[in-house]
C-alpha positions in Angstrom: 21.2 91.2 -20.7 20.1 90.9 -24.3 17.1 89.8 -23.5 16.2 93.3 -22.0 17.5 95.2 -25.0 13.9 96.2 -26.7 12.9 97.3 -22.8 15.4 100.5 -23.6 13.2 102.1 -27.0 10.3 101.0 -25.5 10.1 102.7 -22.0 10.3 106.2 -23.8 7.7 104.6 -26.6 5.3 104.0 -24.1 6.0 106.7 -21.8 4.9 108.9 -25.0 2.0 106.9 -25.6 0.7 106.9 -21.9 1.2 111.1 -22.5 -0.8 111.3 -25.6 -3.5 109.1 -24.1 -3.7 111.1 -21.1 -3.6 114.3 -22.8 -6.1 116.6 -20.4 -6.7 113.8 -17.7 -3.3 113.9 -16.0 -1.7 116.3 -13.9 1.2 118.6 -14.8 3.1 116.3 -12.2 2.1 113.3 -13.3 2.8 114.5 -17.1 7.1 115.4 -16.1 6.7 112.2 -13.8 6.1 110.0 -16.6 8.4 111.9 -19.5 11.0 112.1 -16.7 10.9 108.6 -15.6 10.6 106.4 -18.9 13.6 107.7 -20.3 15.4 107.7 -16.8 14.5 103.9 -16.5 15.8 103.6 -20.4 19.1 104.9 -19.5 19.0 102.5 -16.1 18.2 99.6 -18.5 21.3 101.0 -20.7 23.5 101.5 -18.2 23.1 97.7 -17.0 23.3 96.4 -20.3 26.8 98.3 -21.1 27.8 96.9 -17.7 26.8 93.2 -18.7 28.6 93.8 -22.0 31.7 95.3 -20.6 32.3 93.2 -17.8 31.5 89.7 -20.1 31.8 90.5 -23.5 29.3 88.6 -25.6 30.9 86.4 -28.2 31.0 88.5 -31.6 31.1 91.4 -29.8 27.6 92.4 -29.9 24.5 91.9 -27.9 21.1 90.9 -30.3 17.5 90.1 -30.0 14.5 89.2 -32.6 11.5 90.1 -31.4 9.5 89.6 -34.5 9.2 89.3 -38.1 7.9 92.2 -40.1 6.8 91.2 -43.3 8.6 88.7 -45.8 8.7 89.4 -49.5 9.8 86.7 -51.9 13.9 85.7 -50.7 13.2 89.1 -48.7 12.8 88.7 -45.1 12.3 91.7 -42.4 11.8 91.4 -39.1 11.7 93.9 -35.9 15.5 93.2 -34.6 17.8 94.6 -31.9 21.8 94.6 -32.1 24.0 96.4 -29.7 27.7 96.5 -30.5 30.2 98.7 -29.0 29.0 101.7 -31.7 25.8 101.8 -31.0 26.4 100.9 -27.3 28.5 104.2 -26.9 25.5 106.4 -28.7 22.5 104.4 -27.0 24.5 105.2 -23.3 24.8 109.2 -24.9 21.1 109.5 -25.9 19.8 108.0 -23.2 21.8 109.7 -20.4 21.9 113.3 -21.9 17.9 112.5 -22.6 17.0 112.0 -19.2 19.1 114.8 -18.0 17.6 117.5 -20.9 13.8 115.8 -19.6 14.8 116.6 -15.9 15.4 120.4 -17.1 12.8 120.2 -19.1 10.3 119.8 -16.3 10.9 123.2 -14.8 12.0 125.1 -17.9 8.5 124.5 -19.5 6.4 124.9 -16.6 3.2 127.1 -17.0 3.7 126.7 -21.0 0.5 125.5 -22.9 0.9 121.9 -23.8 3.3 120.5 -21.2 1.9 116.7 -21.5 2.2 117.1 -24.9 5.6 118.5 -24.9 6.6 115.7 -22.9 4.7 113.1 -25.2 6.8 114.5 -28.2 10.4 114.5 -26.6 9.7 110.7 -25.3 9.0 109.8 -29.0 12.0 111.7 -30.1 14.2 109.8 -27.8 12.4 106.5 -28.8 13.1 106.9 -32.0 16.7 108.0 -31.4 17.3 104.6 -29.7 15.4 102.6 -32.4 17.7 104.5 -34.8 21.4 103.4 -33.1 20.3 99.7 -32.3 18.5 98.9 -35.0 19.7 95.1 -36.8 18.8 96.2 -40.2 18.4 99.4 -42.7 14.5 98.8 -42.5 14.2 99.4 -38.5 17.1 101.9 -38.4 15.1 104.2 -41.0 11.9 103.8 -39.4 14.0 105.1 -36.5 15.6 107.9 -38.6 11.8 108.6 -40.0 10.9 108.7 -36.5 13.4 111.4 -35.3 12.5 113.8 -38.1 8.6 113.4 -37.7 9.6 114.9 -34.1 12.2 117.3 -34.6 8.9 119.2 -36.8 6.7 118.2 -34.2 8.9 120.4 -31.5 10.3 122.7 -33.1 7.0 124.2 -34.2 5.8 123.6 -30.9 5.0 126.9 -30.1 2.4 127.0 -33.5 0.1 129.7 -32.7 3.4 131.9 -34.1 3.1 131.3 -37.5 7.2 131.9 -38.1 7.8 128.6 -35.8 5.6 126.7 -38.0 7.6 128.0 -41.0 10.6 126.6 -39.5 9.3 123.5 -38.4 8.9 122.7 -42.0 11.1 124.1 -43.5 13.4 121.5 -41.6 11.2 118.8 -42.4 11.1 119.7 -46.4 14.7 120.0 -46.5 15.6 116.6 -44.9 13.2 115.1 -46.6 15.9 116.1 -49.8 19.1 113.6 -48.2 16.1 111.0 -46.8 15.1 110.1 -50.5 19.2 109.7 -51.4 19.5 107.6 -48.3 16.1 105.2 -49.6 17.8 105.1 -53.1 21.0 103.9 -51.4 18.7 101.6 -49.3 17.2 100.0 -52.4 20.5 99.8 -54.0 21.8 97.5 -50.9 19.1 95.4 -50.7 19.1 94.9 -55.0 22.9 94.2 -54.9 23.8 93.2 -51.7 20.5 90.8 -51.3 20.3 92.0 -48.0 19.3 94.5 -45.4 21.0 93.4 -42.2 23.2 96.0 -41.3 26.2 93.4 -40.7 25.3 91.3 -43.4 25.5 94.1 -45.9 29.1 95.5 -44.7 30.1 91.9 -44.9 28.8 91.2 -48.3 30.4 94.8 -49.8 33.9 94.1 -48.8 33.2 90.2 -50.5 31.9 91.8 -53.5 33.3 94.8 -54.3 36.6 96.1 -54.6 38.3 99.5 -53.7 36.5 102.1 -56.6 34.0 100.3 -57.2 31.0 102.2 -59.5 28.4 100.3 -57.4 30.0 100.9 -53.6 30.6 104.5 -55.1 26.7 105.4 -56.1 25.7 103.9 -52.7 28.4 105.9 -50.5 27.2 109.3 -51.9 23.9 108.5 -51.1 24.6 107.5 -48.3 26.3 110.8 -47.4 23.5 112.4 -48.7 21.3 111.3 -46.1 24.1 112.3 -43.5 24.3 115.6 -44.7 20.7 116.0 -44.5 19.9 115.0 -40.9 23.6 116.3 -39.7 23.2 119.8 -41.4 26.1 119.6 -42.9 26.6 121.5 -46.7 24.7 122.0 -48.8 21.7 120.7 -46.8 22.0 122.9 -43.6 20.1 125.7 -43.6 17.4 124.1 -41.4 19.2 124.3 -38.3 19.7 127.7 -37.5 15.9 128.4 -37.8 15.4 125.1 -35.6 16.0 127.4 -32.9 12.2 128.5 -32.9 11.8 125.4 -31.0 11.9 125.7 -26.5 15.2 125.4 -25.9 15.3 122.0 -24.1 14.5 120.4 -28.2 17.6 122.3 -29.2 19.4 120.7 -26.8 17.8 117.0 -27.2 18.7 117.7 -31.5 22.0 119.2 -31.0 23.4 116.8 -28.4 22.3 113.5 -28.3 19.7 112.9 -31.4 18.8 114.1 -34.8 22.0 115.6 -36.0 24.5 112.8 -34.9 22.2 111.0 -36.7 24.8 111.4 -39.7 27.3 110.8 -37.9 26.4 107.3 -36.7 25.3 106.3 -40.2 28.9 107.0 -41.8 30.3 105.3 -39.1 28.3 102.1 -39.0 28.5 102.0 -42.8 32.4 102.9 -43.0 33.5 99.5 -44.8 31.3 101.2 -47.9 33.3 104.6 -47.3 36.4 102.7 -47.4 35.5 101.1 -50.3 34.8 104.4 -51.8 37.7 106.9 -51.4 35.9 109.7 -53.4 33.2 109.1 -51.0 35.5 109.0 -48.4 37.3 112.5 -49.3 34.2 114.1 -50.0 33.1 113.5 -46.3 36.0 115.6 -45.2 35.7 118.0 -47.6 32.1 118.7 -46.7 33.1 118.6 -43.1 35.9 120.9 -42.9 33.8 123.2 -45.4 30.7 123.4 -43.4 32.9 123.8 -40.5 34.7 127.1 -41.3 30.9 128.5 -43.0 29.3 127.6 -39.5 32.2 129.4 -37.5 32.2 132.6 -39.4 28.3 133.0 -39.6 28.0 132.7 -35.7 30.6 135.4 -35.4 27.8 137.7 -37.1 25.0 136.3 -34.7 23.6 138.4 -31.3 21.3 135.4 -30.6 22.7 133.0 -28.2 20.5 130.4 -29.7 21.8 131.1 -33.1 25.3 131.0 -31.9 25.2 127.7 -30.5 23.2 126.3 -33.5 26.1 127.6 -35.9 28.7 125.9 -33.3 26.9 122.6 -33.8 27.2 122.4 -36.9 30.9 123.5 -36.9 31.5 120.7 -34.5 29.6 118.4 -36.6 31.8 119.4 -39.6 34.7 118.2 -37.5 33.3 114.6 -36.9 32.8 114.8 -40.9 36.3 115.6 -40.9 37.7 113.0 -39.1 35.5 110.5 -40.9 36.4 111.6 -44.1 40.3 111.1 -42.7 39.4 107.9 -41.4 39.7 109.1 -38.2 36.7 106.8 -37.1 37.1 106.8 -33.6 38.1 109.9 -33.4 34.7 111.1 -34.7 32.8 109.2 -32.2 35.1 110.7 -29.6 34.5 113.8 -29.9 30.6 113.1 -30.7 30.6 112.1 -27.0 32.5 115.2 -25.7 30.4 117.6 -28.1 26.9 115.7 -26.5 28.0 117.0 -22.7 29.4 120.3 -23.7 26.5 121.0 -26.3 23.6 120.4 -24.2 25.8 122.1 -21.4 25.3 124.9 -23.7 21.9 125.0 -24.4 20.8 124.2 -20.9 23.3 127.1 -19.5 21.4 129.6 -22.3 18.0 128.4 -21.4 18.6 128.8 -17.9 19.8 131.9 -18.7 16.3 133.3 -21.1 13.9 132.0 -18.8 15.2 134.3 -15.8 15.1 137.2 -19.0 12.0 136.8 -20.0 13.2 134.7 -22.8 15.4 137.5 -24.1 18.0 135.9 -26.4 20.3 138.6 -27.8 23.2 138.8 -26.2 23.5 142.9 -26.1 20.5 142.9 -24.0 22.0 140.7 -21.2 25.1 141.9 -19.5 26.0 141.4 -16.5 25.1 138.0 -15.0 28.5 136.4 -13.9 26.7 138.4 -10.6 23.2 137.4 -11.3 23.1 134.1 -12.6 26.2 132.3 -10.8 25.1 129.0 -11.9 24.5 129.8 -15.6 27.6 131.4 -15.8 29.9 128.9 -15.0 28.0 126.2 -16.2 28.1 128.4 -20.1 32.1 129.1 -19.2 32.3 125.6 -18.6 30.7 124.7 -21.9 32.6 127.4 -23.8 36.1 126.2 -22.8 35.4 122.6 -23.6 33.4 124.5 -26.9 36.6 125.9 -27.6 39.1 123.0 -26.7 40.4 124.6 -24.2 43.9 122.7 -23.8 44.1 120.3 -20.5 41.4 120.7 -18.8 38.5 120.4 -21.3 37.0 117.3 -22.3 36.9 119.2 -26.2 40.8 120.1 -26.0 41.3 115.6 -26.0 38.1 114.9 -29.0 39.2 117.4 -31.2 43.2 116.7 -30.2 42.7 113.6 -31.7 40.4 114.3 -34.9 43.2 116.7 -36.1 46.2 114.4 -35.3 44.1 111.8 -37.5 43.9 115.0 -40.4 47.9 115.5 -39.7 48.6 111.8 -40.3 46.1 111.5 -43.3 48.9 113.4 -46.0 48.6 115.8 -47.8 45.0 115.8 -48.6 44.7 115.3 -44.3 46.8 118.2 -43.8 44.6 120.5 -46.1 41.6 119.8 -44.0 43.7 119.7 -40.2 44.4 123.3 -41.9 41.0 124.0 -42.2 40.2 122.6 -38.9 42.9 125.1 -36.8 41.5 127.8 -38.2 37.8 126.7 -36.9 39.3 126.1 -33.4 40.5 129.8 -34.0 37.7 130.9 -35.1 35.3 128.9 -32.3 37.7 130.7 -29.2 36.4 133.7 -30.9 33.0 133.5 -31.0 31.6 131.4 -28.6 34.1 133.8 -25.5 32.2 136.8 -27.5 29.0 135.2 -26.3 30.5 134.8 -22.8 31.8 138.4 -22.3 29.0 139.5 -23.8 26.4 138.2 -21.8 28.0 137.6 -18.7 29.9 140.9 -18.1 29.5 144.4 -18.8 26.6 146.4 -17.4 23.0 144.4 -17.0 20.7 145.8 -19.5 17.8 143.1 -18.8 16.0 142.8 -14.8 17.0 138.9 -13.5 13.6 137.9 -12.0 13.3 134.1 -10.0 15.6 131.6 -9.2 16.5 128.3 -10.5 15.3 124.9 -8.8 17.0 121.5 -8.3 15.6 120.6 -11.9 17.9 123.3 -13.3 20.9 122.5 -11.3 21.6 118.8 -11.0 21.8 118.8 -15.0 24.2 121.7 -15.1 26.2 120.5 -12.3 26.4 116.9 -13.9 26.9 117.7 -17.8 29.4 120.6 -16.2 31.4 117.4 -14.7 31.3 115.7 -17.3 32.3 118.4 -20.1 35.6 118.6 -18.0 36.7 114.9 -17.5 34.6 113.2 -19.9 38.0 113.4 -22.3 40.0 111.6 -20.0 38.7 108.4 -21.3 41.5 109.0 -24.2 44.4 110.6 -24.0 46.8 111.2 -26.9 50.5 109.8 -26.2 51.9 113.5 -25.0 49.9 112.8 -21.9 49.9 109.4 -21.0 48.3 107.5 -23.7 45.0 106.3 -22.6 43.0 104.7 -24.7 39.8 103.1 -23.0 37.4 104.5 -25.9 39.3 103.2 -28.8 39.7 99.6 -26.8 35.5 99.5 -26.7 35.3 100.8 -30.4 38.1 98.3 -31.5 35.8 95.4 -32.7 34.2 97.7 -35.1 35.4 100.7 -36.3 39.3 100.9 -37.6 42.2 102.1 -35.6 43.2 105.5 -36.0 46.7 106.4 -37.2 48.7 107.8 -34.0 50.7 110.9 -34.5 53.8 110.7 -31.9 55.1 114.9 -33.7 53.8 117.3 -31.3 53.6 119.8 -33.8 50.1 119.3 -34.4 48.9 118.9 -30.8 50.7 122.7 -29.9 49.2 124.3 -32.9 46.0 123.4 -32.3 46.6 124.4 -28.8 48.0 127.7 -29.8 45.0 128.4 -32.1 42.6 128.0 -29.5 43.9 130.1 -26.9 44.7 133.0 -29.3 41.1 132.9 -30.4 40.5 133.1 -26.7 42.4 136.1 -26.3 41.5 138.0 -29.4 37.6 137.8 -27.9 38.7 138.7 -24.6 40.9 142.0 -26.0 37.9 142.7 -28.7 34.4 142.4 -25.9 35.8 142.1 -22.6 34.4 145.7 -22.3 30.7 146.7 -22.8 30.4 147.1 -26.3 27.2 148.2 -28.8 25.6 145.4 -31.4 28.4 145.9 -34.5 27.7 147.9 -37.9 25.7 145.9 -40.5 28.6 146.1 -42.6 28.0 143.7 -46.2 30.7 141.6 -44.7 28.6 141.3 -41.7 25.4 140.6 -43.4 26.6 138.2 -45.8 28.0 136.2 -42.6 25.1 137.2 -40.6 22.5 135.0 -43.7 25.4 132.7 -43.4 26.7 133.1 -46.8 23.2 133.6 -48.2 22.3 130.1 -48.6 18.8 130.4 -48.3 18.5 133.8 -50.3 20.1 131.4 -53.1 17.2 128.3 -52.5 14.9 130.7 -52.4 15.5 132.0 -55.5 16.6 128.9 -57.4 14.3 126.7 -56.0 11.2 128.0 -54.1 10.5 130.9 -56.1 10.1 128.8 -59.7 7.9 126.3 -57.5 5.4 129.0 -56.1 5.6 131.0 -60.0 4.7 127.2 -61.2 2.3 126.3 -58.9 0.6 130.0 -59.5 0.6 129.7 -63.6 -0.8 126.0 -63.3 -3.6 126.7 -61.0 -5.8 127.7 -63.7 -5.1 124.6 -66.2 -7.1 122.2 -67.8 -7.3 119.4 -65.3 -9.0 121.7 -62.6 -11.8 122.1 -65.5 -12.9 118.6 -65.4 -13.0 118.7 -61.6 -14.8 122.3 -61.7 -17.9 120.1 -63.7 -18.5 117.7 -61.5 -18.9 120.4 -58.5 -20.6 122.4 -61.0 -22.6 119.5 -62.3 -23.4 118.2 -58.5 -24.3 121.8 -57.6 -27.2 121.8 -60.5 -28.4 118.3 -59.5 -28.8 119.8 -55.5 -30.6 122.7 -57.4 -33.3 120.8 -59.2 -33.8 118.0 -56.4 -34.5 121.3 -53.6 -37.4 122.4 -56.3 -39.2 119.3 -55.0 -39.1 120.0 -51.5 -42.0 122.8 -51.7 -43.5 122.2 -47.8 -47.1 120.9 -49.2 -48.5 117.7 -48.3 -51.0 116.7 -51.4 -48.3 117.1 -53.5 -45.5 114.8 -51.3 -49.1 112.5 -51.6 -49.2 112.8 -55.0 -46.1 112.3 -55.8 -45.8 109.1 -53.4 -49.5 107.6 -55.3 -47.9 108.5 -59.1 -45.1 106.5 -58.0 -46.6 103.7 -56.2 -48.8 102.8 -59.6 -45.7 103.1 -61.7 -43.7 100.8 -59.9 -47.0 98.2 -59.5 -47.7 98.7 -63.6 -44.0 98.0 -64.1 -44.3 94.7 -61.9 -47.7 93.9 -64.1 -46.1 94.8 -67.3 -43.1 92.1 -66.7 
């Protein structure tokens, strides 16, 4: 089946290209046919290969295919190359699947909207470059992928651009990546000046031969590194762009929260772990960044009465706990619960968009009410979705992921229990506000009319990612309840074990936390209730700590003040002469064009005997 690898980024590739091309020549069908079907036939292709590699595992324990070389510089050599390991097997099965299923959605949820071939044409690209990203050979392909997934997150979540405040956010996520992109190029450069090499493999390989544990050089590279992660994952101090992502429809906050851009970071920590190991301040940091990010996400969507909002704060508290459990080496446990968190979070979204698009696209939650009658559908598929949101113990697929990230905190020490500390509290913290969403919305009086119903389109996703948020967990089980461990088996040939945690104590407190945050939102807004009073507690949470009141003033401010004292300096002098200077010479050479003929004649017989008494003269 290796052979057939590059078939999986290509089919979205040219399932976008065939879009663009056709761009006012195809049909609105044809348009979802074609965005619907190349990533449905990627995830087919993926599917078959994880079969192939799970029934015959290929010696090595990874699938790979050259398809050609790039460009060679000096000892340098860089070609176009595919490798598929049991990592990026389990995120290439995620983004595929939980693509195709956000495209289906998609198809309806975006019907009668301006640009529907070219929303399609954009989310094919984004799940292209998604796929390039996770199987990529070397650092060179797997950035053009990571290049590739930010040129697309702008590209859709200023979709709607005739509103000048989605283009705003559109770049402001694209300027503020771009900040951990450059760290990640430095660390790039550094691997390929030390190391001698960019293969992904080859580099890992070479680091633990060359370095030791502390090492300055594996150090530097780690934290930039991590600066990248933080960038693309939204995780401090580089996530302020994901809230306002939300201008975006609300398919692309699904398709970025679930299964691309900001697992992203995720993937790259993993896949470059033998650096983190051989960086332990590197390592820490991950997990204090995590559990940090965590805890600022879960307050701030407390203060939040858009639904979209809310969710976007619980991705990145979730995100902060796959930091966590990274920065714990928890490895697996991270890539557990990135799974869980990619059925549950576009489970989410979908369950809200289906929701907005029967409201008018009315997001705040105080003008719902009401539609556990109205919406049956969307309201168990967003209960659904909450409960596994919340870890709800047992029956979720989130109670088993985030079981096991904070058992791998509780076994760390005592740095690990710090942060498994920090992490209770966010599961306390998450029951709260994601069941204030749900009683909220869902109950209470309705304050907006319900217009339409839902099609197949909207269904068979919720129905499926609904399924899958419940038993997708059961693929690892901690010891308490039988001690399945199917996930860590496939990740075993590349990521290190996790230390198990036999003390219950753990498991029952994190249970415990979750259910009391349950409780406290079902005691506080089980009843109709008003938006709350803009207290300064409630502000400050509600600008999520004022993080972008401080960039603006620290750092966008002094640019715009710059760019406005230095628009009238010296250099724009020389350039006003030569417009001023071309402007003059237009002047004189338009006196000559007076409209009569004897002198045009003149002129052409004055010339005509100059230029023959030249040629005599010589």
């Amino acid at each position: 089946m290796q052979h057939f690898l590059w078939l999986v980024p290509a089919l979205p590739l040219l399932g976008s290209i065939v879009l663009m091309l056709g761009t006012g020549r195809l049909s609105h069908r044809a348009e979802a046919l074609i965005g619907v079907l190349s990533v449905g036939l990627a995830a087919v292709v993926a599917f078959a290969i994880a079969g192939a590699f799970l029934l015959d595992p290929p010696a090595g324990a990874a699938y790979q295919q050259s398809l050609w070389r790039w460009f060679a510089v000096g000892h340098f050599s860089f070609g176009i190359a595919l490798r598929v390991d049991p990592l990026s097997l389990l995120m290439m099965l995620v983004t595929s699947g939980v693509g195709f299923l956000i495209h289906l959605f998609s198809t309806e949820f975006m019907e009668g909207e301006e640009g529907y071939g070219r929303f399609f044409a954009y989310l094919n690209l984004f799940v292209a470059a998604m796929l390039l990203l996770v199987m990529a050979d070397n650092f060179l392909v797997l950035y053009a992928g990571w290049e590739g997934v930010g040129l697309c997150s702008y590209l859709l979540i200023g979709f709607w651009w005739r509103d000048p405040a989605n283009g705003l956010a559109a770049r402001k996520a694209f300027i503020v990546t771009r900040v951990g992109d450059t760290a990640f190029l430095i660390g790039l450069l550094l691997i390929a000046s030390r190391l001698g090499t960019l293969n992904i493999a080859g580099a890992m390989d070479a680091a633990s031969r060359t370095w030791h544990p502390g090492s300055p050089a594996a150090t530097l590279i780690a934290f930039l590194l991590l600066g990248g992660a933080v960038g693309k994952s939204a995780q401090l101090p580089l996530q302020t762009w994901l809230p306002d992502a939300m201008a975006g429809p609300t398919p692309v906050s699904a398709l970025i929260h679930a299964a691309t851009m900001v697992t992203a970071g995720v993937y790259l920590i993993a896949r470059t772990h033998v650096l983190f190991l051989l960086a332990p301040a590197a390592e820490i940091t991950v997990g204090i960044v995590g559990a940090a990010t965590l805890l600022l996400a879960g307050f701030s969507a407390l203060a939040q009465n858009d639904i979209k909002r809310i969710l976007a704060y619980s991705t990145m508290s979730q995100i902060g706990y796959m930091f966590l459990a990274l920065g714990v080496g928890a490895w697996r446990a991270a890539m557990f619960h990135f799974m869980t968190h990619a059925f549950f979070k576009a489970l989410l979204f979908l369950s809200a968009g289906a929701v907005t698009m029967r409201l008018h696209h009315e997001q705040d939650i105080y003008r719902m009410g009401g539609l556990a009658r109205r919406l049956p559908a969307a309201f168990w598929s967003f209960l659904i979705g909450s409960a596994a949101l919340a870890a709800l113990p047992l029956i979720t697929s989130g109670f088993y992921s985030k079981e096991a990230i904070l058992s791998g905190a509780w076994a760390d020490g005592n740095g690990g229990r710090v942060l498994w500390l920090a992490g209770v509290i966010g599961a306390f913290v998450t029951g709260i506000y994601i069941f204030r969403a749900v009683f909220i919305a869902f109950f209470g009086e309705e304050h907006t009319h319900v217009s339409g119903s839902y099609g197949w389109r909207v269904i068979v996703p919720l129905v499926v990612l609904s399924v899958l948020s419940l038993v997708g967990g059961f693929i690892e089980l901690p010891p308490a309840f039988g001690h399945v461990t199917l996930l860590s088996r496939l990740l075993a040939p590349v990521l290190p074990p996790t230390r198990e945690v036999t003390d219950m104590t753990p498991l029952l407190l994190a249970s415990a936390a979750s259910i009391l945050g349950i409780a406290l939102a079902a005691v506080l807004y089980w009843r109709p209730s008003r938006p709350p009073a803009e207290t300064p507690l409630w502000r400050f949470w509600h600008a999520a700590a004022g993080f972008d009141a401080l960039y603006d003033r620290l750092l966008v401010r002094p640019v715009i003040w710059a760019a406005r004292v230095d628009r009238d300096d010296f250099i724009d002098s020389f350039y006003d002469g030569i417009a001023w200077a071309t402007q003059a010479i237009h002047r004189a050479i338009r006196r000559t064009q007076t409209g009569r003929v004897r002198l045009y004649a003149a002129s052409l017989a004055i010339g005509s005997v100059g230029l023959i008494a030249i040629a005599v003269l010589r």
